[in-house]
C-alpha positions as CSV (number, residue, x, y, z in Angstrom):
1,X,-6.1,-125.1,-5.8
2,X,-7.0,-121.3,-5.8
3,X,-4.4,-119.1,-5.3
4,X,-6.5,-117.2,-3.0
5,X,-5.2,-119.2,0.1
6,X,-8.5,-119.4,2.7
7,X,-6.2,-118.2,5.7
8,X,-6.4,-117.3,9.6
9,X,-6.8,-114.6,11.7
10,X,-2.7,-113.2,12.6
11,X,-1.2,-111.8,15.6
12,X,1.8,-109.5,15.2
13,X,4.4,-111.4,14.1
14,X,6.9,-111.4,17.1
15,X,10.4,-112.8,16.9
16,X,9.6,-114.9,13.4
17,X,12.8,-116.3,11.6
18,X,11.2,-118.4,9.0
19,X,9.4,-116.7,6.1
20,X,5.8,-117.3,5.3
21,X,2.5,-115.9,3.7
22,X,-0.6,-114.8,5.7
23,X,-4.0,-113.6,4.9
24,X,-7.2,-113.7,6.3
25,X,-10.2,-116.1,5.2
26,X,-12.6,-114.1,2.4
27,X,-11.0,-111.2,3.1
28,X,-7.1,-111.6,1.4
29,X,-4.7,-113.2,-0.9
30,X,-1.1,-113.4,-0.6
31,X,1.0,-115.2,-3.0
32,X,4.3,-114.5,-2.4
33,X,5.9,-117.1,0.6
34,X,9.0,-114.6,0.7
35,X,8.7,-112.2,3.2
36,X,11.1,-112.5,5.7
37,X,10.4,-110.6,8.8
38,X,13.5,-110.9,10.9
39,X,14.2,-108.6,13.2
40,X,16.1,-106.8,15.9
41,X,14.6,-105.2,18.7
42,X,12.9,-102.0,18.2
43,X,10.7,-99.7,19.1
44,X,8.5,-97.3,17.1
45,X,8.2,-93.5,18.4
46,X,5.0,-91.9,18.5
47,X,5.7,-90.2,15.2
48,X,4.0,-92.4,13.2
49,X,6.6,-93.9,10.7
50,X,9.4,-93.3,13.0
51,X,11.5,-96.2,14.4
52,X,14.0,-96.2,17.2
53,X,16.1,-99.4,17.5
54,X,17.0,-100.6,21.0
55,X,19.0,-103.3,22.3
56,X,16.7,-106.1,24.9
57,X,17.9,-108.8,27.0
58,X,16.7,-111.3,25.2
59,X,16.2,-110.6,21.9
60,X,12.5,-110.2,21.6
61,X,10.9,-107.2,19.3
62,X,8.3,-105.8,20.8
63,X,5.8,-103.1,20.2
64,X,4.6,-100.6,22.5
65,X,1.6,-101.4,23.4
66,X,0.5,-97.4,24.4
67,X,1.5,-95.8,20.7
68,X,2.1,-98.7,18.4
69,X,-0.6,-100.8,19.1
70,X,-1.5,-104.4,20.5
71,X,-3.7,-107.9,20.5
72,X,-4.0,-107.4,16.4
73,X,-6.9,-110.0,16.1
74,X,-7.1,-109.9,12.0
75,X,-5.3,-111.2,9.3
76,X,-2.7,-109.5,7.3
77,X,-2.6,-108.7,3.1
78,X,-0.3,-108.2,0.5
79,X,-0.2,-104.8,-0.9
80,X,0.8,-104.4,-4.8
81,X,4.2,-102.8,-3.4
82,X,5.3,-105.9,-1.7
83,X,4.9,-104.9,1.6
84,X,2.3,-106.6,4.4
85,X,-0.6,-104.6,6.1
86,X,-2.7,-105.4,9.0
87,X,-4.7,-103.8,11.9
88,X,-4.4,-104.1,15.3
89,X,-7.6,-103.6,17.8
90,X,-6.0,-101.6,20.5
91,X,-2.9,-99.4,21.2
92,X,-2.0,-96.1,19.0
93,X,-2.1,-92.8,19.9
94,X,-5.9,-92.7,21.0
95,X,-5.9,-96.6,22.3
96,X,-8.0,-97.7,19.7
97,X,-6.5,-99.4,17.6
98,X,-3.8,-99.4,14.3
99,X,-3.2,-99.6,10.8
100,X,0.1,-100.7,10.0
101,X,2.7,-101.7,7.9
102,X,5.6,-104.3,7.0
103,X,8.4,-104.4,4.5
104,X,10.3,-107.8,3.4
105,X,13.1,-106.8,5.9
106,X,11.0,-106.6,9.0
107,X,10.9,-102.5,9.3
108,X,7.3,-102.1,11.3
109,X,5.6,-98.7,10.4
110,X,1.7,-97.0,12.2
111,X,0.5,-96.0,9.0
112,X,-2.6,-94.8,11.0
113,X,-4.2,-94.7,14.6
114,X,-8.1,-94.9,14.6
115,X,-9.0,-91.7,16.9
116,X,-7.3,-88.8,15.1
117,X,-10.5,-87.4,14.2
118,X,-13.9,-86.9,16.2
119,X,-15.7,-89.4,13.6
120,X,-12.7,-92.0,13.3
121,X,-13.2,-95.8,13.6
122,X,-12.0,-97.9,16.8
123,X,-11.1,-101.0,17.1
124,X,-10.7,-103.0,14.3
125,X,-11.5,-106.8,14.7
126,X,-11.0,-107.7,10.9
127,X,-8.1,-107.4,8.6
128,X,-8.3,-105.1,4.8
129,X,-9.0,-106.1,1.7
130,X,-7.2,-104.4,-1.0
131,X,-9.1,-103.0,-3.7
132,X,-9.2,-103.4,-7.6
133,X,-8.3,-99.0,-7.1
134,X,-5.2,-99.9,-5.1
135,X,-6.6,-99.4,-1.8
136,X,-7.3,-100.5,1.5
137,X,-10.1,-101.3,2.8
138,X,-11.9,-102.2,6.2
139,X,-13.7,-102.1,9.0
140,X,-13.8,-101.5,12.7
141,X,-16.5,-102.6,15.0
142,X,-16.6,-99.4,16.8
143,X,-16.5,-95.4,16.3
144,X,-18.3,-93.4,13.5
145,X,-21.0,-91.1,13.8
146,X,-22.9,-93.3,15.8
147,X,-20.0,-95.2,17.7
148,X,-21.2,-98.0,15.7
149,X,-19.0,-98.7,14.0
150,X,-17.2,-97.8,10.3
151,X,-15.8,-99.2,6.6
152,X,-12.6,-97.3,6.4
153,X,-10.7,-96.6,3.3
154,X,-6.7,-96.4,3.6
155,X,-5.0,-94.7,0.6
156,X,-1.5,-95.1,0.0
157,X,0.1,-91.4,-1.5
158,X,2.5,-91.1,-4.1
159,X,5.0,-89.4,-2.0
160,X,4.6,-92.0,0.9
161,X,2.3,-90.7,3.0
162,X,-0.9,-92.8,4.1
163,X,-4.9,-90.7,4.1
164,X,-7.2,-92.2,6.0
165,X,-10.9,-91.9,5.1
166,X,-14.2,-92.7,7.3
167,X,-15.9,-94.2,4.3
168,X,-18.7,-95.2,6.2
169,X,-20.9,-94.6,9.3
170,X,-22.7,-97.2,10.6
171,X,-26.3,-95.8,11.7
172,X,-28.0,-99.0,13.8
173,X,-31.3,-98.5,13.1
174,X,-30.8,-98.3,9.7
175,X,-27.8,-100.5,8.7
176,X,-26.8,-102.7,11.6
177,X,-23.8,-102.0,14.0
178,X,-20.7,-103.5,15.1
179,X,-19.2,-105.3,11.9
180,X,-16.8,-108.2,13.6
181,X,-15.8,-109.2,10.0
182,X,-14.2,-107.4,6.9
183,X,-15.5,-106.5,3.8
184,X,-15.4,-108.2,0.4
185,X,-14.5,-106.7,-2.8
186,X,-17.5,-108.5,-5.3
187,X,-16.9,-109.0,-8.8
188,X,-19.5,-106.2,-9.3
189,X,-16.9,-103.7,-7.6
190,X,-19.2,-103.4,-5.2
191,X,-18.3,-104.4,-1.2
192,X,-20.5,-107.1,0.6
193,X,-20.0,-108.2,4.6
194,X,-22.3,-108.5,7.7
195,X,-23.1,-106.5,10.5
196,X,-23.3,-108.4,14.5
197,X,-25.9,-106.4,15.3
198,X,-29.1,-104.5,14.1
199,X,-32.1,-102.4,15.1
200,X,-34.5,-104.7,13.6
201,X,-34.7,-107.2,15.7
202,X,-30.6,-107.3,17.3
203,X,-30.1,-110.2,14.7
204,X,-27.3,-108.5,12.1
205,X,-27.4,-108.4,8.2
206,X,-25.2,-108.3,5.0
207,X,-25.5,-104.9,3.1
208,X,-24.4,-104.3,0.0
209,X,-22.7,-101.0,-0.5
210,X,-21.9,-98.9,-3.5
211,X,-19.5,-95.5,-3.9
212,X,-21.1,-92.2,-4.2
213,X,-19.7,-90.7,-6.9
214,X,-17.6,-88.8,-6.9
215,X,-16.1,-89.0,-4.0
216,X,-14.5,-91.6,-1.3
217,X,-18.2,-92.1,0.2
218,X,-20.2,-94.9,0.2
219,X,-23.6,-95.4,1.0
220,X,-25.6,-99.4,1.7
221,X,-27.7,-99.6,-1.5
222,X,-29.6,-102.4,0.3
223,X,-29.5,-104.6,2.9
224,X,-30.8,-108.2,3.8
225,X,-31.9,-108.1,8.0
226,X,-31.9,-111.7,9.3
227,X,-35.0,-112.4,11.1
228,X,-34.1,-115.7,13.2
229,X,-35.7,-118.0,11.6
230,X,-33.6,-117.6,8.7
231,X,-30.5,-116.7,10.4
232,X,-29.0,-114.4,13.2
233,X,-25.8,-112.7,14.5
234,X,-23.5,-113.7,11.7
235,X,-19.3,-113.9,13.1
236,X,-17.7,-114.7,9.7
237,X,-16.9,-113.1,6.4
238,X,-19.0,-114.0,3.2
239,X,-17.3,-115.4,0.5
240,X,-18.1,-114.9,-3.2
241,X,-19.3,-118.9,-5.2
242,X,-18.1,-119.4,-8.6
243,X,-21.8,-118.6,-9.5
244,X,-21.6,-114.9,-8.2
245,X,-23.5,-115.3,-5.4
246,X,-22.3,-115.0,-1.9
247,X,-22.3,-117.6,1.1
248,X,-21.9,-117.3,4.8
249,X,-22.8,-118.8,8.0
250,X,-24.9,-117.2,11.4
251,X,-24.2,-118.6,14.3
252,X,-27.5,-119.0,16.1
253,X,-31.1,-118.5,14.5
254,X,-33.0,-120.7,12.1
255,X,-35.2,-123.3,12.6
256,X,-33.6,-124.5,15.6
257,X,-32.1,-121.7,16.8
258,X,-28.2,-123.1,16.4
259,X,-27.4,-121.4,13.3
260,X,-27.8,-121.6,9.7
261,X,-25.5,-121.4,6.3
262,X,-26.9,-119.3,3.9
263,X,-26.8,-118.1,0.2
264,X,-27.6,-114.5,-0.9
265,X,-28.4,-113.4,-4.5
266,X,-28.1,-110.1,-5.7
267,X,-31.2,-109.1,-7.7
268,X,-31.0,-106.8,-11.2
269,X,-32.7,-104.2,-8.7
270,X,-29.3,-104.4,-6.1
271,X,-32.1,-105.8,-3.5
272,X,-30.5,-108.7,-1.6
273,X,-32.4,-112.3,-1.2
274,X,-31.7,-114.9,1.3
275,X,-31.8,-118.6,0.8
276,X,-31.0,-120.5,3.5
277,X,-29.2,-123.8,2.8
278,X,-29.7,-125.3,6.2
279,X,-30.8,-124.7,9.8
280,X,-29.0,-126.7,12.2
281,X,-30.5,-128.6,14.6
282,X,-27.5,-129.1,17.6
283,X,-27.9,-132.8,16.4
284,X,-25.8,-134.9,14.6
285,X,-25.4,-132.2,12.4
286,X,-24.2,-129.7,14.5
287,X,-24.7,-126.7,15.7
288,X,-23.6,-123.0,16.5
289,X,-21.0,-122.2,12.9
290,X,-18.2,-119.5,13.9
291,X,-16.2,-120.1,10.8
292,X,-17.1,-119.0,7.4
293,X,-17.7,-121.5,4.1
294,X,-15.5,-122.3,1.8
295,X,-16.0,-123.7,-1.9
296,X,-14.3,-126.8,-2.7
297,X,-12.6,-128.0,-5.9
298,X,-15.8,-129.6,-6.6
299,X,-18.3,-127.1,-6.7
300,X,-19.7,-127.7,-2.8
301,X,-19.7,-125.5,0.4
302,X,-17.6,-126.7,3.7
303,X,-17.4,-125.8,7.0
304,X,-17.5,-126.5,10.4
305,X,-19.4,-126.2,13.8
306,X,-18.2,-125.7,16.8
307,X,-20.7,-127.5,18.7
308,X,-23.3,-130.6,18.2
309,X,-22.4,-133.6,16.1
310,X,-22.8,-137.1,17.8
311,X,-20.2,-135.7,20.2
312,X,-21.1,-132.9,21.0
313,X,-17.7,-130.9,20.4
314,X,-17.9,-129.6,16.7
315,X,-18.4,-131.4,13.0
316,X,-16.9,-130.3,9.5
317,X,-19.9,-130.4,7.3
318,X,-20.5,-130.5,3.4
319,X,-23.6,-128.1,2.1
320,X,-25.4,-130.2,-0.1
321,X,-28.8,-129.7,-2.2
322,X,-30.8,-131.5,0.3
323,X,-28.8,-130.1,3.5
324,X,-25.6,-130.8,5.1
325,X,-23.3,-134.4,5.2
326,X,-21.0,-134.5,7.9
327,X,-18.0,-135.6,7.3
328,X,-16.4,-136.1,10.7
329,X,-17.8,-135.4,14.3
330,X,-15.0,-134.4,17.0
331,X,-14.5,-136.7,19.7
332,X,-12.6,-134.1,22.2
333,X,-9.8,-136.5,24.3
334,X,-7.7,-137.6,21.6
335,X,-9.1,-136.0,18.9
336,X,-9.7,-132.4,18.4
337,X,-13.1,-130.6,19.4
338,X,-14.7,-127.3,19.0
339,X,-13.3,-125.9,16.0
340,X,-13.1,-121.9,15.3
341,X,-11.3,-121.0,12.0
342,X,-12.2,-121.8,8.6
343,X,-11.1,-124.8,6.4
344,X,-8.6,-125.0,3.5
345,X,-8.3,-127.0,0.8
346,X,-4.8,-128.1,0.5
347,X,-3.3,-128.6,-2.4
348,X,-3.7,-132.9,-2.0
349,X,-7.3,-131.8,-2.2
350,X,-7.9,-132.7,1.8
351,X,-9.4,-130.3,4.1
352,X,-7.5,-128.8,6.9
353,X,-8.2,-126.8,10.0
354,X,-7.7,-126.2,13.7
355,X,-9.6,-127.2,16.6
356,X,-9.3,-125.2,20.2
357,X,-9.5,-128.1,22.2
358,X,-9.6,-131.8,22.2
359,X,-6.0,-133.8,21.4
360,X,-3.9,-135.2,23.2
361,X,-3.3,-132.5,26.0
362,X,-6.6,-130.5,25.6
363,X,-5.1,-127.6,24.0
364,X,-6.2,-128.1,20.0
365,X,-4.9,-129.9,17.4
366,X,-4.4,-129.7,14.1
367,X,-6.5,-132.3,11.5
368,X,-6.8,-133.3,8.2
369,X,-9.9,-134.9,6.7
370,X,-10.1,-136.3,3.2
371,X,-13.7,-135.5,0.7
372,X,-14.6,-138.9,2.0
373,X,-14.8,-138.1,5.6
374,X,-11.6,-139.6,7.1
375,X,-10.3,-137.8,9.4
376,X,-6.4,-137.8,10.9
377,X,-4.8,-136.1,14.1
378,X,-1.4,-134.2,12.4
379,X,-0.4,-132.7,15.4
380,X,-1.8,-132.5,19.3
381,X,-0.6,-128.8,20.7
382,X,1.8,-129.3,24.1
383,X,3.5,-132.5,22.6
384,X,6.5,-130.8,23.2
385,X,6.7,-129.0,25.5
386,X,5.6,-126.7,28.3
387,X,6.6,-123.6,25.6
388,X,4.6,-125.4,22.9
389,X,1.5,-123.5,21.5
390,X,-1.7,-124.2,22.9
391,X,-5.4,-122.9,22.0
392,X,-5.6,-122.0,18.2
393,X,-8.5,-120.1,17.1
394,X,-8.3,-119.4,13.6
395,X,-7.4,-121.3,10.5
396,X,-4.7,-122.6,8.4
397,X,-2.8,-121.2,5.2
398,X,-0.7,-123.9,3.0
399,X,2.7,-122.1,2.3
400,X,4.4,-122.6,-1.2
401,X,6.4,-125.2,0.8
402,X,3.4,-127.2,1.3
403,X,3.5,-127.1,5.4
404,X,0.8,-125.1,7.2
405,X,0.7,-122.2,9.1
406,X,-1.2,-120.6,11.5
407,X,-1.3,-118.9,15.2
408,X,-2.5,-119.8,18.8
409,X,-4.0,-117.5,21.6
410,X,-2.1,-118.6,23.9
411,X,1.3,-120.8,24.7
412,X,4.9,-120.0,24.0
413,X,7.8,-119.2,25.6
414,X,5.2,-116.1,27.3
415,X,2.1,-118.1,27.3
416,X,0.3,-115.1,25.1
417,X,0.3,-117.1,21.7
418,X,2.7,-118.3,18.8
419,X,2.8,-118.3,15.0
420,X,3.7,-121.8,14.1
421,X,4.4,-124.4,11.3
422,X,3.1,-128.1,10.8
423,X,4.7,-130.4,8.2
424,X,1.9,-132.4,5.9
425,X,3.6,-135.0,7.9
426,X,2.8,-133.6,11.2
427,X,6.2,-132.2,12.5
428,X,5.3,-128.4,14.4
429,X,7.9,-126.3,15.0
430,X,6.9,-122.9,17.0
431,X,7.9,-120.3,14.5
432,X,8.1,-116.9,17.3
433,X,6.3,-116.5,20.9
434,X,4.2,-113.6,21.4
């Protein structure tokens, strides 16, 4: 299995006593399953970089919500110095989100908040990918010149201070708006994602965008507009085949109008051409993808829907030559249904992922489902307990231990989500309550 774990989207990790790794889906690798975030109870002054520590009642770290931000909606990454950065999409000084930063002993430091300048980002909905210069890079679905949104560039300096850099406007007319997923570093050194949203037809694209040199600029070289029939409004991050050329999903458009997985090649020219792999139909095969592909060991493209099947609540699908096999159609009650986050390939060479709903109590499961379509429950969320976690919406990563990780929206001992484990055998323990 690739060491580039296919991951989940991570709240701030609250109150965690058990060491894991975290990234985000396309976006991150982390390969180091020793940080240990363990913590007292603090609180970070406005200074950024600053932390008072404070005794609480009951234990819980918390971050102020007004200067250190909250409801961090992306994965995190591991940065070449061993410590863990991440975004959060509100809180800071301005309210509009956070950059920030974690060392292996829990020390939480605002290494930026999106505002400080008239042109700055807001609201980052997507974690960073570091790049092959050292740096940081990502994106926020609003702010820029155009309140559009931006690509932001975070450089580390040697003496420990952190420049932020507006790398990139989004102008709507031009090159889409509102970018709900990160960037991707290609093996070009170029960066590759997908705007929501576009003036051409309000139906997002993927760009392509290269450096001006000099300089910490970047312009979009080219971009591919989706039309509709070919695709529209795309919610997940590409990913990059072992043939070069990059995959992703839209959830509505094509054919049908329920969404499409698509390839794009990048021509000697830089111009970007679409193939689409298949339109779904909201049959059998499902409909409406919110999760990204993923390449397995064997050369195809999976995924999931979160609607259609024979069902009706969600499929994981195999992109084949001819179209797409499902594998397994949710059956909601007992089994899971309407799945969000990507799939992984675990190291037994199954397929694993989340559901939002279905099991046992209605609140998501975890599954496994072999190449061959069989699927198993591992775990139904609320089987024990009233502080159980409840309502996942993102992914899975497999931790050098083998068990699973990943977070909820909501349950725990607050009801506002959970980081949590799951044993290959199916034993969850709620790691930390938001």
């Amino acid at each position: 299995m690739s060491k580039f774990y296919q991951a989940f989207k991570l709240s701030v990790i609250v109150g965690c006593a058990s060491p894991f790794i975290v990234c985000h889906a396309g976006e991150a690798a982390i390969s180091n399953s020793n940080l240990v975030h363990a913590f007292s109870t603090f609180q970070i002054s406005p200074q950024v970089g600053v932390e008072n520590h404070a005794a609480s009642p009951n234990g819980k770290q918390q971050l102020e919500q007004e200067d250190e931000g909250y409801y961090p909606e992306a994965g995190l990454i591991q940065g070449k110095d061993g410590n863990i950065y991440g975004t959060t999409r509100y809180g800071g000084v301005h309210d509009k989100g956070t950059v920030f930063k974690v060392t292996p002993d829990g020390t939480v430091t605002v290494l930026h908040s999106f505002g400080d300048s008239a042109n700055d980002g807001a609201n980052p909905q997507a974690g960073m990918v570091l790049g092959s210069d050292g740096n940081f890079y990502g994106t926020t679905r609003f702010g820029g010149d155009y309140n559009n949104g931006t690509m932001f560039m975070v450089a580390l300096q040697p003496d420990g201070t952190v420049k932020e850099t507006v790398a990139y406007s989004f102008a709507y007319a031009f090159t889409g708006a509102y970018p709900r997923t990160g960037v991707i570093q290609g093996k070009d050194g170029n960066f590759y994602g997908t705007t929501y949203s576009t003036g051409q037809g309000f139906m997002g694209a993927v760009f392509r965008m290269l450096r001006s040199q000099p300089g910490d600029f970047f312009f979009v070289q080219h971009e591919y507009p989706f039309q509709g029939p070919d695709g529209a409004n795309p919610r997940a991050s590409l990913i990059q085949g072992k043939d070069g050329n990059f995959y992703g999903t839209t959830r509505s458009g094509g054919v049908y109008g329920k969404g499409v997985a698509f390839k794009i090649e990048v021509n000697s020219d830089g111009s970007l051409k679409e193939t689409v792999l298949h339109s779904f139909s909201g049959g059998s095969d499902g409909a409406d993808p919110r999760a990204g592909l993923i390449q397995g060991e064997d050369g195809y493209f999976y995924g999931t829907t979160y609607s259609g099947g024979v069902n009706g609540n969600g499929t994981v699908f195999q992109v084949k030559p001819n179209g797409v096999e499902v594998l397994h159609a949710f059956g909601g009650s007992d089994d899971g249904a309407n799945p969000l986050g990507d799939l992984i390939q675990g190291s037994d060479g199954n397929f694993y992922g989340t559901t939002h709903s279905g099991g046992t109590h209605q609140i998501g499961t975890v599954f496994k489902v072999t190449p061959s379509g069989t699927e198993t429950v591992l775990y139904s969320f609320g089987s024990s307990g009233g502080t159980d976690a409840s309502y996942p919406r993102a992914g899975l990563i497999q931790g050098s231990d083998g068990s699973f990780y990943g977070t909820t929206s909501a349950g725990g001992t607050y009801n506002v989500g959970t980081v949590f484990k799951v044993t290959p055998s199916g034993v969850e323990t709620v790691l930390c309550s938001f």
